[in-house]
C-alpha positions as CSV (number, residue, x, y, z in Angstrom):
1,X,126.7,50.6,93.4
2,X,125.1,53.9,94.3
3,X,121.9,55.0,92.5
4,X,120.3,58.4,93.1
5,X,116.6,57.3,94.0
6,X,115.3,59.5,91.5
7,X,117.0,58.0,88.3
8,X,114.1,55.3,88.0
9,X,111.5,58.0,87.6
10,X,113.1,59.4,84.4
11,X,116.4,58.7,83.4
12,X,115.8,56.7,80.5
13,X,113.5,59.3,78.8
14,X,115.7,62.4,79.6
15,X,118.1,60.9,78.1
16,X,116.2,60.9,74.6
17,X,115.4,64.3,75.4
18,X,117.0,67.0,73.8
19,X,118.5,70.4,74.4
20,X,119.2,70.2,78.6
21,X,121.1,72.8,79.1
22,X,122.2,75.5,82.1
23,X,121.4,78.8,80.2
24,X,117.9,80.7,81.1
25,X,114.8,78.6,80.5
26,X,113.1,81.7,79.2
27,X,115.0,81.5,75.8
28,X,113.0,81.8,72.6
29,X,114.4,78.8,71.3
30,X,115.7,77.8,67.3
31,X,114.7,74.5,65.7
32,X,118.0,73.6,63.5
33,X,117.1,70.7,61.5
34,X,118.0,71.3,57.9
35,X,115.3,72.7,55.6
36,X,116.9,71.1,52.7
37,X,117.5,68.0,51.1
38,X,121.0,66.7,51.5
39,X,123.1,64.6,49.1
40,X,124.6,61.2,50.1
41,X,127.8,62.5,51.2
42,X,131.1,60.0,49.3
43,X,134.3,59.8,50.7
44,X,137.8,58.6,48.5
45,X,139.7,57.0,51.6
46,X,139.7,55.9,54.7
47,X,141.2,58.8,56.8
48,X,144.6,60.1,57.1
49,X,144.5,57.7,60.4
50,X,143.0,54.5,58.5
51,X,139.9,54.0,59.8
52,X,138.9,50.0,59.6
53,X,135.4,50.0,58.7
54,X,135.3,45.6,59.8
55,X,136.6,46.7,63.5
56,X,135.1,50.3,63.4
57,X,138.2,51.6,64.5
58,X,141.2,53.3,63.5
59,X,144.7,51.9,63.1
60,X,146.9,50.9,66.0
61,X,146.9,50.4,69.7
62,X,144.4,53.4,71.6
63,X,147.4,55.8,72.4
64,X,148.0,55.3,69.0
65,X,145.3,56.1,67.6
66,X,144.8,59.2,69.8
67,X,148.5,60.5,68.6
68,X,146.9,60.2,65.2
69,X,143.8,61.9,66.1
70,X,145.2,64.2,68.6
71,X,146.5,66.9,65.9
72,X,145.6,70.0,64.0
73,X,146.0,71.7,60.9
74,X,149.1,74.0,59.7
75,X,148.9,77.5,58.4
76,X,148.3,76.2,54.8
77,X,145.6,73.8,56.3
78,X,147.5,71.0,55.6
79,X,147.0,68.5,58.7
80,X,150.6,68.4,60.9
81,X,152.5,65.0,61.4
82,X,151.2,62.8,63.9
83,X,152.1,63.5,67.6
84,X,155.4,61.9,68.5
85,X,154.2,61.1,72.3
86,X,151.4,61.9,74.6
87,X,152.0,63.7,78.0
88,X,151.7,60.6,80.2
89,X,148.1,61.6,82.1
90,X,146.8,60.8,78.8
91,X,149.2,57.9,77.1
92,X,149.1,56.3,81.1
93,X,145.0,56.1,80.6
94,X,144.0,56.3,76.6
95,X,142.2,52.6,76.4
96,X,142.5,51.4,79.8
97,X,139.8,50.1,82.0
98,X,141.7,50.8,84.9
99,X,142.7,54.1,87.2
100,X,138.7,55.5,86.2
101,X,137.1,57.1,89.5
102,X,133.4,55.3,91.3
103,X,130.6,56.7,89.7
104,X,129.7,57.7,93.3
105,X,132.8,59.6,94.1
106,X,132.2,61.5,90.3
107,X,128.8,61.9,91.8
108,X,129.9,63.6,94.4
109,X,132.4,65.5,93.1
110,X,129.4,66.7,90.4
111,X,127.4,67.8,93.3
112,X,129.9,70.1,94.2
113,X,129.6,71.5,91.2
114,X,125.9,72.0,91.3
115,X,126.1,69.7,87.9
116,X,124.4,66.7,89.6
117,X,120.7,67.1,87.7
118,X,122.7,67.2,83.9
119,X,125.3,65.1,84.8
120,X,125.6,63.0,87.7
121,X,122.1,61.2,87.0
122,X,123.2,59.8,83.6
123,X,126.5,58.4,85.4
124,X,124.5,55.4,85.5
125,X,123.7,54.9,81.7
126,X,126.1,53.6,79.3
127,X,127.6,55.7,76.4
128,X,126.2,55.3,73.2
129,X,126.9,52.0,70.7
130,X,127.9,52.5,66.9
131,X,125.3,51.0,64.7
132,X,122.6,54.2,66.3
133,X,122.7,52.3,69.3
134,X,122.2,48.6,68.2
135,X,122.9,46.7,71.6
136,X,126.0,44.2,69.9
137,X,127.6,47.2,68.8
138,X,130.7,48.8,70.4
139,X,130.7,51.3,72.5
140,X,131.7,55.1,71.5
141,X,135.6,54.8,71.6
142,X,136.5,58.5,70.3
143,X,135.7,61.4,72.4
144,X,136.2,64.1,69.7
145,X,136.8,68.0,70.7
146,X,135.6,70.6,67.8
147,X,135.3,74.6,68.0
148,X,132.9,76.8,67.0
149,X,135.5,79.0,64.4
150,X,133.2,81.8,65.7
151,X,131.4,83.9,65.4
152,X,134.2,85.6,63.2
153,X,135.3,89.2,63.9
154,X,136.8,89.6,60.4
155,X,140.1,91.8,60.7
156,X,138.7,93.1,63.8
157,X,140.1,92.6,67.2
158,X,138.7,90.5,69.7
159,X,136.5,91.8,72.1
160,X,138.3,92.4,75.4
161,X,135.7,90.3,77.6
162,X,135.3,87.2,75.2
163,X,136.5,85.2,78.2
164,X,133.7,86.7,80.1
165,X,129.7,86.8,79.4
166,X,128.2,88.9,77.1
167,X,127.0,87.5,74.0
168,X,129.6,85.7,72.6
169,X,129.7,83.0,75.4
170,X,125.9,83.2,75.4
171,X,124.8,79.3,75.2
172,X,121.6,80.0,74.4
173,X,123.0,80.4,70.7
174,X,123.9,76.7,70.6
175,X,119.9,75.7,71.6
176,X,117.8,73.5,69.3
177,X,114.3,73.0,70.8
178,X,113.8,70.3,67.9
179,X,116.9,68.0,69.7
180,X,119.4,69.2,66.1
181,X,122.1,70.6,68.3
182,X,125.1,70.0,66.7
183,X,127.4,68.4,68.9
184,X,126.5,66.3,72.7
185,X,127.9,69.0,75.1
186,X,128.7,72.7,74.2
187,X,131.6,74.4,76.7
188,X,132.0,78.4,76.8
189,X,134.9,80.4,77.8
190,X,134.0,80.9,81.3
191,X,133.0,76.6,82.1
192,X,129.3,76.9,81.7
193,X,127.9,73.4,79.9
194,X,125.4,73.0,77.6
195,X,124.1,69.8,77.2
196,X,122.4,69.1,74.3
197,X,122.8,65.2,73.8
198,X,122.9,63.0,76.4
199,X,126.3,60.7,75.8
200,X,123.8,57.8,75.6
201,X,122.5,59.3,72.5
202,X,123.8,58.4,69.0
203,X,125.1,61.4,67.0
204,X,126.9,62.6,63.8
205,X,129.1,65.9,63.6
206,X,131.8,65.0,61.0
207,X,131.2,64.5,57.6
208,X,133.6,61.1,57.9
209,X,130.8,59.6,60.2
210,X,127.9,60.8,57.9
211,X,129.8,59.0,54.6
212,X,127.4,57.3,52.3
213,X,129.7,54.0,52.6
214,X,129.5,53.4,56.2
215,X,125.5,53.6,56.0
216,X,124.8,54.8,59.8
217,X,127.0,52.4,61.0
218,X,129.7,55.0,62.6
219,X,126.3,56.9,64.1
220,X,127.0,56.6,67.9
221,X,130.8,55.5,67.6
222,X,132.0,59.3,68.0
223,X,130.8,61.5,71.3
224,X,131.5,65.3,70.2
225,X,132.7,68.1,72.3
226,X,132.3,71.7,71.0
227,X,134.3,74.6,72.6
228,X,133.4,78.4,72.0
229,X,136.0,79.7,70.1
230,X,135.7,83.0,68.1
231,X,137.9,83.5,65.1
232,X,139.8,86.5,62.9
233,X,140.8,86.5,59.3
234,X,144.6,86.5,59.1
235,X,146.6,88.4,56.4
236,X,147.0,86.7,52.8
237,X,144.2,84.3,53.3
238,X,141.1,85.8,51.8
239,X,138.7,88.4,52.5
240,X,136.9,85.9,55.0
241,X,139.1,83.3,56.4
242,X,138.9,82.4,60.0
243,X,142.5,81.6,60.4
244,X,143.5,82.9,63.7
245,X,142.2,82.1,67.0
246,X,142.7,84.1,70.5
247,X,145.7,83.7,72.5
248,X,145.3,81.6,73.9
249,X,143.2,79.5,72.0
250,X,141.0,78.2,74.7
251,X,140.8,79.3,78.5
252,X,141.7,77.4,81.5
253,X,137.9,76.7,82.9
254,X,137.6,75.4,79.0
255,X,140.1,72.5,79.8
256,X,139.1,72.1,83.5
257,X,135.8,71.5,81.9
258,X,136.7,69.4,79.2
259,X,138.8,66.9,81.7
260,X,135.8,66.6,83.6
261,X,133.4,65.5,80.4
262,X,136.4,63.1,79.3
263,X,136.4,61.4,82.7
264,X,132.1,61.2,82.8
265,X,132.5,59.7,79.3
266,X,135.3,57.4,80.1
267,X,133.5,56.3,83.5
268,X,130.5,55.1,81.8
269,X,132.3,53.6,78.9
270,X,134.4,51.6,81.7
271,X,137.4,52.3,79.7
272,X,139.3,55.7,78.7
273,X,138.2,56.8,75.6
274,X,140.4,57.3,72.9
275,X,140.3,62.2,72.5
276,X,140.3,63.3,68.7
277,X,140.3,66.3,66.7
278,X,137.8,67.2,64.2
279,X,140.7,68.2,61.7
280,X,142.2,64.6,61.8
281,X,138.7,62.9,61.2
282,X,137.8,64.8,58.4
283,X,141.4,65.8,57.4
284,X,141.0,63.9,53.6
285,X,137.5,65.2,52.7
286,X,137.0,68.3,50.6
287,X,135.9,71.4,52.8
288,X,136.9,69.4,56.1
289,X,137.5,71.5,59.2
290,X,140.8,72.4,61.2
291,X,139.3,72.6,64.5
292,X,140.1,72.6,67.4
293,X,142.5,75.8,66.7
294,X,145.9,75.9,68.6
295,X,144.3,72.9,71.3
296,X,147.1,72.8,73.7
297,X,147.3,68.8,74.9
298,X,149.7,69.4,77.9
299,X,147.0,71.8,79.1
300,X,144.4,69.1,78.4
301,X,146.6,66.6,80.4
302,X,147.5,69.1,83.1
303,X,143.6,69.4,84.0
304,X,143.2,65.5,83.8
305,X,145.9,64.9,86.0
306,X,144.1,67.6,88.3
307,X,140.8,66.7,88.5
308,X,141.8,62.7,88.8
309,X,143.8,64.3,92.1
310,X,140.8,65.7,93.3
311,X,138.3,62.6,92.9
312,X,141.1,60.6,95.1
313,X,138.6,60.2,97.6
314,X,135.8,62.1,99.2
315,X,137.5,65.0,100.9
316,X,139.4,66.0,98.7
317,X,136.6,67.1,96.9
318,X,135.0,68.8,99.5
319,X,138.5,70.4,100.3
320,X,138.8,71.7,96.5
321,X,135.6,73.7,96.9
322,X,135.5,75.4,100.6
């Protein structure tokens, strides 16, 4: 196995670090740990996919699970039935340990990128265990994708560049010099990463993992995705809903992007982690969220199935990017 020759000289603390992140180190930075005292937080059921609190998972094989998981919420926020099947890049994969690229090919391929420092180092590092990180623990199993639901325009229309820069895909927004960030990774509309947990590092973004009942033990179980996605209000919902998402919801370089982050996770997991939807975690708790908006899984798929054709072996990659 490859190592980069710098990993020994600080991989293990960078990875307890908190925000690293692509946007201008000159930011004046936010600290985003809560001011307030918080409530132990109850929960009346298991999840609308059964979560088993003995095997810290949910019901059913992987693909399963993920076609439980994998789903969003209706126009009367009422979470849709359960996927009937999974485009086969992700029901071929979901749960295996086999078919994952070499850490040194991904490495590779990250250099391309110029992602190497933020990424390609921590290749070498495990994900993070449930338990906040106890070492007989499992392993995260659910690589869960959220969206920002904003910032919300109202009954305005969207901004005609809000797949470009300007200050809606501004990551600097998502920074917590304290290490709160909300969520491991933060993707904007145009690809840019910010990476504000290292995968190695337990975290909690639902309300289902912060339940009172489970007493930490789900902290490091989930590893959370965030996409930028601004929202409008739609008619007959309120003065302030955020009902309605762009069209489409989320942009290409969004999914090319969030292939790549499922296949770093899944490689140092050694196993394909099981993709979830904020909506379907939370789906059963008061207040829970419907993100991601109008997530399109084929388009998901379509950039696994991509990128996994590119990492076939070493010229490819160099091909993809000349």
């Amino acid at each position: 196995m490859r190592i980069p020759s710098k990993i020994h000289d600080y991989l293990f603390a960078a990875a307890l670090a908190g925000p690293m992140l692509l946007a201008p180190l000159d930011a004046v930075f936010a600290g985003c740990k809560p001011d307030h005292f918080r409530a132990l937080f109850f929960i009346k059921s298991m999840g609308a996919c059964s979560f088993d609190s003995e095997t810290l998972s949910f019901a059913g094989t992987p693909v399963q699970q993920a076609m439980c998981l994998m789903r969003g919420m209706d126009s009367t926020r009422n979470l849709v039935p359960p996927l009937p099947s999974l485009p086969l890049a992700l029901a071929g994969r979901i749960g295996q340990t086999t078919g994952l690229p070499s850490r040194a090919v991904l490495s590779d391929y990250l250099a391309t990128l110029s992602l190497e420092g933020e990424f390609g180092d921590f290749l070498w590092l495990p994900v993070s265990r449930a338990h906040d990180n106890q070492l007989e623990a499992p392993m995260a199993r659910y690589f869960v994708i959220h969206d920002t639901s904003g910032p919300n325009f109202g009954r305005r229309s969207f901004p005609e560049d809000i797949d470009g820069g300007g200050k809606l895909n501004d990551l600097r927004n998502f920074e917590c010099h304290d290490g709160w960030s909300k969520a491991h990774i933060v993707i904007n509309r145009t690809g840019e990463l910010l990476l504000a947990h290292d995968y190695s590092v337990p975290w909690r973004e639902t309300k289902f993992e912060q339940a009172a009942e489970f007493g930490g033990a789900l902290k490091g179980l989930f590893l959370h995705n965030e996409m930028i996605q601004p929202r409008r209000s739609a008619p007959g919902r309120g003065r302030r809903n955020d009902a309605r998402s762009p069209d489409p919801a989320f942009t290409p370089a969004q999914y090319d992007r969030l292939a790549l982050l499922y296949v770093i996770a899944s490689v140092r997991a050694e196993r394909w982690l099981i993709p979830a939807f904020h909506a379907a975690i939370d789906a059963e708790i008061t207040n829970g969220h419907d993100d991601p908006l109008n997530f399109d899984v084929d388009s998901f798929a379509n950039s696994l199935d991509g990128l996994i054709e590119k990492l076939g072996t070493p010229d490819r990659i160099q091909a993809a990017h000349q």
